[in-house]
N, C-alpha and C positions, 0 to 999 in steps of 0.2 A: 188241265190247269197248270198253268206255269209259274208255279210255288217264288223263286227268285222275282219273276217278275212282278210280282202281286206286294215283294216285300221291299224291292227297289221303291215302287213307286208310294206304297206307302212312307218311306225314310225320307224318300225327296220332298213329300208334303208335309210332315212334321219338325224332320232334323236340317233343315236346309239351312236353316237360322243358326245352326251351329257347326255348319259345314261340311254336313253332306253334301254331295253333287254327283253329277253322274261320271266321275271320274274314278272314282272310288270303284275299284275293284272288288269283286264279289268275295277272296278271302284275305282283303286288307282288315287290318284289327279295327274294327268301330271304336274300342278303348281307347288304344294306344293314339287314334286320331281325335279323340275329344269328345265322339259324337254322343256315345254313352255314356252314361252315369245313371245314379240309384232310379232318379226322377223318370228317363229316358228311359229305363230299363222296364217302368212299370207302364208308359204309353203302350212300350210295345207286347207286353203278356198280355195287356187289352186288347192291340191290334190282332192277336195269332185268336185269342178266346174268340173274339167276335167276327173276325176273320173265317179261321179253320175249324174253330170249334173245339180247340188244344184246349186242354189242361196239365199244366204239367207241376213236375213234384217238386217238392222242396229242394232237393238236390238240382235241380235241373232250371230255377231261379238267378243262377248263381251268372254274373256278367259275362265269365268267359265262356258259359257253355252259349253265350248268346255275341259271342266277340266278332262275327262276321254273318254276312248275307248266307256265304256256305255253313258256316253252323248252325242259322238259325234254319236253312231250308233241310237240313241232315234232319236236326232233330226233330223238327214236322214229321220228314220220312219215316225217321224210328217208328216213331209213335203211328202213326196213319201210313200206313205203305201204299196204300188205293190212292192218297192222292196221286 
């Protein structure tokens, strides 16, 4: 399973409206680029839940631990190393 690319494509089909594209490098800030916020932030705990099957903790909510393609595919790994 190729975790990044599963999370690419999912961004391109949600955030593209607010400027995702495939240019966006995988640990460019999603913040700092606009693409994220609170709203955005809870698409994507949807996308991983029903995706990967993630749950993750309250600490782990928080935008920055979700501020890139590479954060967001780390913290998958933390949690689920088999994928």
């Amino acid at each position: 399973m190729d975790i990044k690319r599963k999370i690419r494509e999912f961004m391109l089909s949600e955030f593209k409206n607010v400027g995702f594209n495939e240019n966006i490098l995988d640990d460019e800030s999603l913040v700092n680029a606009d693409i994220l916020d609170s709203l955005s932030v809870l698409k994507l705990i949807s996308f991983l839940d029903e995706e990967f099957k993630i749950e993750l903790e309250e600490d782990e909510l928080n935008p920055e631990r979700l501020d890139s393609i590479d954060k967001i595919a780390s913290l998958i790994k933390k949690k689920y190393p088999e994928l």
